[in-house]
C-alpha positions as CSV (number, residue, x, y, z in Angstrom):
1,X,78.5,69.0,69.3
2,X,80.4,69.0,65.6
3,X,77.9,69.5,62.8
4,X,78.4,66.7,60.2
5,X,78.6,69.4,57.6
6,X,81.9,70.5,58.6
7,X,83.0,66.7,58.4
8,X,83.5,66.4,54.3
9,X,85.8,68.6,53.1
10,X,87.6,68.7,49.3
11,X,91.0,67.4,50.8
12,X,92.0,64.0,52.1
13,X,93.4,65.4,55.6
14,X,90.4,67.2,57.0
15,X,88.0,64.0,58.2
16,X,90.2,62.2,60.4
17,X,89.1,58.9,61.2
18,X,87.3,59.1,64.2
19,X,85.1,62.1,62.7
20,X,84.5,59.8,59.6
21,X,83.0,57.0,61.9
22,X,81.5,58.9,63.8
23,X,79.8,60.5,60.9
24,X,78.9,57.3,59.2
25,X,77.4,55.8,62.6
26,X,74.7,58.7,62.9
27,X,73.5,59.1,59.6
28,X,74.1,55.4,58.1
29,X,72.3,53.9,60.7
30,X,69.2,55.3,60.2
31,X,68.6,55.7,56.7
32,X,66.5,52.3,56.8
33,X,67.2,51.7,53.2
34,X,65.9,48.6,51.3
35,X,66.8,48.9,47.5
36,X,67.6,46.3,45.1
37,X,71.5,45.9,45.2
38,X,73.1,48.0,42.3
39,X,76.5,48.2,40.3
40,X,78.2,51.7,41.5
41,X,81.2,53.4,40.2
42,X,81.9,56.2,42.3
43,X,85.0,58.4,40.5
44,X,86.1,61.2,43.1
45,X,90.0,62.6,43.4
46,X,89.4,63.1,47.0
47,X,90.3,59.9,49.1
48,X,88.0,61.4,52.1
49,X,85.0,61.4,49.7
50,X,85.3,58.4,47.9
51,X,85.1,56.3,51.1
52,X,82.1,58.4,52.8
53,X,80.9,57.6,49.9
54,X,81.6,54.4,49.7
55,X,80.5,53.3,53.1
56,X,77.0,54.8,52.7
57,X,76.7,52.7,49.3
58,X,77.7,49.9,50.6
59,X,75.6,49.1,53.5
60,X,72.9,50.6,51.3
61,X,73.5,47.3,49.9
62,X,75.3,48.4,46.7
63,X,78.8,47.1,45.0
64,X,80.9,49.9,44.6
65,X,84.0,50.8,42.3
66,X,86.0,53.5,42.9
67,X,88.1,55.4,40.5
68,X,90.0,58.2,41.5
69,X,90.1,60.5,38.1
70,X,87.5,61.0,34.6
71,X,90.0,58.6,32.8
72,X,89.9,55.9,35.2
73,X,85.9,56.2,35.5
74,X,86.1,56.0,31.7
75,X,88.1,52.9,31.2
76,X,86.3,51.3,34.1
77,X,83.0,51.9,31.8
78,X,84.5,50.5,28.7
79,X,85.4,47.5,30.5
80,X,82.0,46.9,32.7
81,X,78.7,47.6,33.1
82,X,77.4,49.8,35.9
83,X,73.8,50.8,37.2
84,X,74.7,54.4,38.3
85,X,78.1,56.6,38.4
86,X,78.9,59.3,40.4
87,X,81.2,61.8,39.0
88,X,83.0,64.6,40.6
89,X,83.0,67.9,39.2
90,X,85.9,68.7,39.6
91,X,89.2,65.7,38.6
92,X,93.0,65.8,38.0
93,X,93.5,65.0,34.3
94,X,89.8,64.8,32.9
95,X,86.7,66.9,34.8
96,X,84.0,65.1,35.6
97,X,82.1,67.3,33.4
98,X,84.1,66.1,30.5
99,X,83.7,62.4,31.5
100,X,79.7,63.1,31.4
101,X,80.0,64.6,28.1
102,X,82.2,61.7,26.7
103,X,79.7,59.5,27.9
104,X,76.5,60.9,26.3
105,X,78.7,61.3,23.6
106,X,78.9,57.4,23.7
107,X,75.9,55.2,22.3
108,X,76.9,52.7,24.9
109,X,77.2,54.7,27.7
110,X,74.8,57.3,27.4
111,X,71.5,55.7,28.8
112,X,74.0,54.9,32.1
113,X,72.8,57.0,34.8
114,X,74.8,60.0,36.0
115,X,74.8,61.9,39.3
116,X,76.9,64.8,39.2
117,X,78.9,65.3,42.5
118,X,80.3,69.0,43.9
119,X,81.1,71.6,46.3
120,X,79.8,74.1,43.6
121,X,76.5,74.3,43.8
122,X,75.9,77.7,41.4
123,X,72.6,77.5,39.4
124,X,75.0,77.5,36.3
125,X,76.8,74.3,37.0
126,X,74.2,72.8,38.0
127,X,72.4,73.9,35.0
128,X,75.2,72.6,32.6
129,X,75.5,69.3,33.7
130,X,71.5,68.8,33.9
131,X,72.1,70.1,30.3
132,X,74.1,67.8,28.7
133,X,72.6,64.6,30.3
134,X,73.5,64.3,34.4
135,X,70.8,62.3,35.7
136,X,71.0,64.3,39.2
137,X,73.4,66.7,41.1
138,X,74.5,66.7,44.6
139,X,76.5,69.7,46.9
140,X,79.1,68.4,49.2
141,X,78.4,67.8,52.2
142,X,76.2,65.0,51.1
143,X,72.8,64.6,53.1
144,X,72.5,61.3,53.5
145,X,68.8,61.2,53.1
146,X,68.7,63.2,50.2
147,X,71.7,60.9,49.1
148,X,69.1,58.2,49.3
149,X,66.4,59.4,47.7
150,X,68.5,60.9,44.7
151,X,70.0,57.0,43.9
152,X,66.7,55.6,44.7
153,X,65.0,58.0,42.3
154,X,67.7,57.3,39.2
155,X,67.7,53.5,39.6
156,X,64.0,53.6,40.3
157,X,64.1,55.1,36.1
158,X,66.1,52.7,34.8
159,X,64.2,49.8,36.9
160,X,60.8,51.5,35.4
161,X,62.5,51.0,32.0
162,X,63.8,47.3,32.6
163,X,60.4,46.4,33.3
164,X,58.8,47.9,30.4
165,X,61.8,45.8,28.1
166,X,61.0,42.8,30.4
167,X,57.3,43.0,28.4
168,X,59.8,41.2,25.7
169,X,62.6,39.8,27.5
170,X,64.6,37.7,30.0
171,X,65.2,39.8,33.5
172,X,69.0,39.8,32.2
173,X,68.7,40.5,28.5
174,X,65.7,43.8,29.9
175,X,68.8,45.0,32.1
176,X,70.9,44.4,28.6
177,X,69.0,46.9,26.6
178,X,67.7,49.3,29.0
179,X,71.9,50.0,28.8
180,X,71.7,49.6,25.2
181,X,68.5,51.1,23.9
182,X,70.3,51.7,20.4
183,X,71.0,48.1,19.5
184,X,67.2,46.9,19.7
185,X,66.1,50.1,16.9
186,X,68.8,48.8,14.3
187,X,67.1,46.2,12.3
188,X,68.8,43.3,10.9
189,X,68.5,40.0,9.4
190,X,68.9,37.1,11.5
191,X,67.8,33.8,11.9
192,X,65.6,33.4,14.4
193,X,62.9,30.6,15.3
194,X,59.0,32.2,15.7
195,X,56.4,30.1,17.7
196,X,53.0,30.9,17.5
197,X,50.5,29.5,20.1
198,X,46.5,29.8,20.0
199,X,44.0,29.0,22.5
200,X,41.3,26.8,21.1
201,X,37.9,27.2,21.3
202,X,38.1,30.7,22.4
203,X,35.1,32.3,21.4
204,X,32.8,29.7,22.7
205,X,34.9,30.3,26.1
206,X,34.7,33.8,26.5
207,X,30.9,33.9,25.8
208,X,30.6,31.3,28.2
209,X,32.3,33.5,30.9
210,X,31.8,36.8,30.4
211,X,34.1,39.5,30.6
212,X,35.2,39.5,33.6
213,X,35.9,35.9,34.0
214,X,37.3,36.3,30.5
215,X,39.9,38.6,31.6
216,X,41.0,36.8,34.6
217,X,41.1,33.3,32.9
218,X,43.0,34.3,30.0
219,X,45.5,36.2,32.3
220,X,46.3,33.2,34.0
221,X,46.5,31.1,31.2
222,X,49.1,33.5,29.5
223,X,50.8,34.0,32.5
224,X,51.8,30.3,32.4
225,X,52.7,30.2,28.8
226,X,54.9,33.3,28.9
227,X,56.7,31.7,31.6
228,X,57.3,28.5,29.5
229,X,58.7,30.9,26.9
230,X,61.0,33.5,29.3
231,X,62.0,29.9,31.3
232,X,63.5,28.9,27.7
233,X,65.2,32.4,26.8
234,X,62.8,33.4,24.3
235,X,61.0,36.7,23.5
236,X,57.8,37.4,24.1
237,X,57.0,39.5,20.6
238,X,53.0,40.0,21.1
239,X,49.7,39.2,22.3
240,X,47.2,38.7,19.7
241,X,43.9,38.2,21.4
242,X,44.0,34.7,22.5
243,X,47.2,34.2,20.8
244,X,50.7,34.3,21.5
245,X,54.1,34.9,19.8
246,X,57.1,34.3,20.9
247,X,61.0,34.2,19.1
248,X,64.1,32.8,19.7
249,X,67.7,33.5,18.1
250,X,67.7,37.4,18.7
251,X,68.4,39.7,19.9
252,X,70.9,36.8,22.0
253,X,72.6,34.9,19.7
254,X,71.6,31.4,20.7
255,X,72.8,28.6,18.1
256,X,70.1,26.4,19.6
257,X,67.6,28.7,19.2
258,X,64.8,25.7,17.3
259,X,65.2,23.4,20.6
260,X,64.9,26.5,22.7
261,X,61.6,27.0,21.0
262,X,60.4,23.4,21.2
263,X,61.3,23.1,24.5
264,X,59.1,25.7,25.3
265,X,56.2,24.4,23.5
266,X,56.4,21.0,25.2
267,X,56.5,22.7,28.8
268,X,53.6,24.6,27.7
269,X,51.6,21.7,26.9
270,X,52.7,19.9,29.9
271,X,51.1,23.2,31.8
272,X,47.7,22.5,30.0
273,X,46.6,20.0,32.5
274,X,47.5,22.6,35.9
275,X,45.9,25.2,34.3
276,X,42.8,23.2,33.0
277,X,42.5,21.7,36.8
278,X,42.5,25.6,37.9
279,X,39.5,26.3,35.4
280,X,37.5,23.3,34.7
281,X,34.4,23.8,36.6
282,X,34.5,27.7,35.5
283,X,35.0,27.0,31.6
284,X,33.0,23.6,31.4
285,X,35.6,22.0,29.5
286,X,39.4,20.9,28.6
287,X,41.4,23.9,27.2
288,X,43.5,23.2,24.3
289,X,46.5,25.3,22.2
290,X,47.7,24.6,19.3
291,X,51.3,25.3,18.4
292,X,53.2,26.1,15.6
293,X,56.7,26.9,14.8
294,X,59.1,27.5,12.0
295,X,63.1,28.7,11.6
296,X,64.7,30.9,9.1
297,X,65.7,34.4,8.4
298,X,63.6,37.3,9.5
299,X,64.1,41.2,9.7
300,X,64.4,41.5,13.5
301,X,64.1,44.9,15.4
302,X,61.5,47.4,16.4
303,X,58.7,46.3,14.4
304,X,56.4,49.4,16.0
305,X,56.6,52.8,15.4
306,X,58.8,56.0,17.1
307,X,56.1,56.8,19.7
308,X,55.3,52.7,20.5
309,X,58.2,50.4,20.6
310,X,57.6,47.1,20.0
311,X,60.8,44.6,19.2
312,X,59.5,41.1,16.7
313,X,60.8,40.3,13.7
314,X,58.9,40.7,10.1
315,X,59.1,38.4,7.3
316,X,58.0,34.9,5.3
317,X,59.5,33.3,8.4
318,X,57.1,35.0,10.8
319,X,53.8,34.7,8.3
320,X,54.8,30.7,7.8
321,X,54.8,29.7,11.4
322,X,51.6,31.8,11.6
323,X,49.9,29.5,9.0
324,X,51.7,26.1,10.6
325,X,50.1,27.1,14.3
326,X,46.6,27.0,12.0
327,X,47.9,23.6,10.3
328,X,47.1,22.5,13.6
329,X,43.4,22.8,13.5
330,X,43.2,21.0,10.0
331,X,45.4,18.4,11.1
332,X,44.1,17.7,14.6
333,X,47.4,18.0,16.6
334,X,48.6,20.6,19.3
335,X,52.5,20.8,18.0
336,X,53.5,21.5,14.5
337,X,57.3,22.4,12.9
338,X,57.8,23.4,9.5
339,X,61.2,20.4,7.7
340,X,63.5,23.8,8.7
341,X,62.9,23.2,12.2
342,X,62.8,19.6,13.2
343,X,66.6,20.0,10.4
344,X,67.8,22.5,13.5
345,X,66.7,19.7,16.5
346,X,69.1,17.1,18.4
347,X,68.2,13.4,18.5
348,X,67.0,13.7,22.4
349,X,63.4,15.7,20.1
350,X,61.6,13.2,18.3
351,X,59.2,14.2,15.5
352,X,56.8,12.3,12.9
353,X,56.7,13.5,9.2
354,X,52.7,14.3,8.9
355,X,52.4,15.8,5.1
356,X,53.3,18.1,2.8
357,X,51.7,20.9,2.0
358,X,51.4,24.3,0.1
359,X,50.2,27.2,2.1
360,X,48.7,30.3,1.2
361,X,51.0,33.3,-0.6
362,X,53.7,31.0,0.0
363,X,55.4,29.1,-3.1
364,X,57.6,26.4,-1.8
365,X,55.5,23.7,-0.6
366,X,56.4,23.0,3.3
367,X,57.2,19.7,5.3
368,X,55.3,19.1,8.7
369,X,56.5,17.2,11.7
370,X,54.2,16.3,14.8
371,X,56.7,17.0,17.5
372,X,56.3,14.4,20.5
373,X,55.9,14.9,23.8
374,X,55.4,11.4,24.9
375,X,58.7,9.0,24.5
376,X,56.5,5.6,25.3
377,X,56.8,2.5,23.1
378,X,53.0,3.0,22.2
379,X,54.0,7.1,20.8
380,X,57.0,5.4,18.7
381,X,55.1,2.7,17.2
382,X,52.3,5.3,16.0
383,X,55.2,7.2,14.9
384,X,57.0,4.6,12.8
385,X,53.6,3.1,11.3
386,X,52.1,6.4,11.0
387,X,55.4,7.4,8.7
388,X,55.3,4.1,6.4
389,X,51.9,4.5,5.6
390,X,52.5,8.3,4.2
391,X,55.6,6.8,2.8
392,X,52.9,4.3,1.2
393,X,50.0,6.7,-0.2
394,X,53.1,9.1,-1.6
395,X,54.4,6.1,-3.5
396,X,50.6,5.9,-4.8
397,X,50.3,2.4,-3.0
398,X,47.1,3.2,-1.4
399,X,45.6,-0.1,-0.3
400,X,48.6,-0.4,1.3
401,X,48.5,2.7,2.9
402,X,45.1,2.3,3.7
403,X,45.5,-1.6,5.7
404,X,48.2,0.6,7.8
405,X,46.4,3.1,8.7
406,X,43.0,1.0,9.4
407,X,45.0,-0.8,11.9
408,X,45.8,2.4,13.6
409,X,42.6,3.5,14.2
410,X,41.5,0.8,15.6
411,X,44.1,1.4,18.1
412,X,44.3,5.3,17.8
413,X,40.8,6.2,16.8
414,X,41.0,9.9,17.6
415,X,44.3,10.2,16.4
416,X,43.9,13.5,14.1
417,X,46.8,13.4,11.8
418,X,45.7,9.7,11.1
419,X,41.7,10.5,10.4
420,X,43.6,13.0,8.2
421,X,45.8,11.0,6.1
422,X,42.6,8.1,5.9
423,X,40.6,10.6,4.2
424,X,43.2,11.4,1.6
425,X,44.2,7.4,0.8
426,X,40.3,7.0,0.6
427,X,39.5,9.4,-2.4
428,X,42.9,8.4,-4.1
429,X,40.8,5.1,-3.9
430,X,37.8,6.5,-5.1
431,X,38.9,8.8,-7.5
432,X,42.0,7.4,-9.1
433,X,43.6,11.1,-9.2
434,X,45.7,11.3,-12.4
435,X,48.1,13.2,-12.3
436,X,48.9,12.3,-8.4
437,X,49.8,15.0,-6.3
438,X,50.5,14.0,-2.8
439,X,51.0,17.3,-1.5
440,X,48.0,19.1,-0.1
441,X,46.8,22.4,-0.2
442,X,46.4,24.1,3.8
443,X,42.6,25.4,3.6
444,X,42.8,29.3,4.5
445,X,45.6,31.2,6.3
């Protein structure tokens, strides 16, 4: 019987067709592979080699591209991207050894994997390549086992890789910059919308619980609110203890990156009410979050260190929304957005004008919108008569302000922002505050 070894040779003439079927029906057959489908350029001068290995990629379940010299392989890279390449060692024109060095050469191509592909199998070549940044190296004739396990073992790397970026990012912008490492460490100024989202009432929770419980609970719950944010394109920056931060606008350029982020908050609140049905009888009550987010410039990029890489942005954009997520406990509301936001939304967001207000180690005073969740006539009636009656106590007319907003609690009497702006239009009353400030100071941070 014909040993398969003698079936792949270096020139196109010596696997006839028969042989190369016959090859590919033994060994193909029962490699039992079950990979996730990759993006393969195979560059090889030999026609016989190419296709051998081009069947076995394919009904691996792979998409292949062939090339047939270094130069070709190398204007196939600049145009696409690929999960692995083979290389030849030995090409017409351009080695494949100097195609792997022109590639880790290249900041964009040099995190590609490489598998370096010969009849020489000296220590030395072998050696070299390795060297300068192959990923692997195979000896013609190909094993097709070993075959399997050397592409299994590089795209199991760059997999390993995707999922540690997909800690921050989208499934397709993790597969981005595991190609493009480089790009995430240069930091740079963009603007970029930051959402900060806290889980109320956590201490008296957890005690409640325990660890245990604590741990599994709190999984869950971030589980669903990461999913809100990833759903929406965002990226998830960090997990602060029962908090959460999340960004839009980079490192993907997205013009609508303050609706992306709203968005996002509104589907997390609508998850409260799964998530609290889940937990109830464990927790003993209603969880709540409160939300808060703000837009404008930021210096995004690896805000970690060389040994732990962690990619957020830094900034009075980031420390603002911080402080507008704890607006939210002052003002009794679960959705807060600084004047720079609700300027970036569409008309399908709606949003009621709650205050103004100075925060901490911030100068500018800020504007705060209540964004709604709830389009009904009863939420745009609250919203109009809630907004004339600020518009009332700023214009110092505070019995007026103050009928308005009796009336609404009457019919909203647990409306916080409401309560809120009550309390101010009653000591303007009282006190007769000369000179009139109607912005407030934000207790704390």
């Amino acid at each position: 019987m014909e040993s398969r070894w003698n079936l792949w040779e270096e020139t196109d003439t010596s696997c006839s067709a028969i042989s190369l079927e016959t090859f590919l029906a033994k060994d193909i057959e029962t490699t039992g592979l079950s990979v996730e489908a990759a993006q393969v350029l195979i560059a090889d001068d030999s026609s016989s080699s190419r296709e051998i290995l081009e069947r076995i990629l394919i009904k691996e379940g792979h998409q292949v591209t062939l090339a047939t010299t270094g130069k070709e392989a190398l204007s196939l890279l600049s145009e696409r991207e690929f999960d692995l390449v083979f290389l030849d060692l030995v090409m017409p024109e351009m080695t494949g050894f100097d195609a792997l060095s022109t590639m880790k050469a290249d900041n964009r191509l040099q995190h590609t994997p490489v598998i370096m592909v010969s009849s020489l199998d000296t220590v030395q070549e072998v050696a070299s390549c390795i060297e300068i940044g192959a990923d692997d190296f195979l000896t013609k004739p190909v094993d097709h086992r070993l075959l399997k396990a050397r592409v299994n073992s590089s795209l199991e790397r760059k997999r390993l890789r995707e999922r540690e970026f997909g800690q921050f990012f989208t499934p397709e912008l993790a597969r981005y910059y595991v190609r493009h490492p480089e790009l995430l460490k240069q930091g740079s100024e963009e603007e970029v919308s930051i959402l900060f989202c806290d889980i109320r009432s956590f201490s008296r929770i957890s005690e409640r619980l325990g660890p245990s419980d604590t741990v599994k609970w709190l999984g869950d719950v971030m589980d669903g609110l990461s999913e809100c944010v990833l759903n929406h394109r965002g990226v998830l920056v960090d997990f602060i203890g029962d908090e959460l931060m999340a960004m839009w606008g980079a490192p993907e350029s997205q013009p609508n990156h303050a609706e992306l982020a709203c968005q996002a908050a509104i589907d997390m609140l609508k998850k409260l009410p799964r998530i609290n049905r889940k937990w109830r009888a464990l927790i003993g009550e209603e969880m709540r979050v409160g939300i808060g987010i703000n837009t404008g410039p930021a210096l995004v990029g690896n805000t970690g260190s060389q040994r732990k890489f962690k990619y957020g942005a830094l900034g009075n954009t980031v420390n603002l929304a911080s402080r507008v997520q704890g607006a939210t406990k002052h003002l009794k509301t679960d959705l807060l957005v600084t004047g720079e936001t609700f300027a970036a939304l569409s008309e399908k967001f709606s949003a009621r004008r709650l205050c103004t207000v100075r925060v901490v180690n911030i100068e500018r005073p800020v504007v705060l919108y209540e964004v709604l969740t709830d389009f009904s006539i009863d939420s745009i009636k609250l919203k109009d008569r809630y907004e004339l009656a600020l518009a009332e106590f700023e214009q110092q007319r505070f019995r007026e302000a103050a009928s308005i907003l009796g009336n609404l609690l009457v019919e909203y009497p647990q409306h916080g922002p409401t309560l809120q702006l009550m309390a101010r239009v009653i000591d303007a009353l009282l006190n007769n505050p000369t000179p009139f400030d109607p912005i407030s100071a934000l207790p704390g941070k």
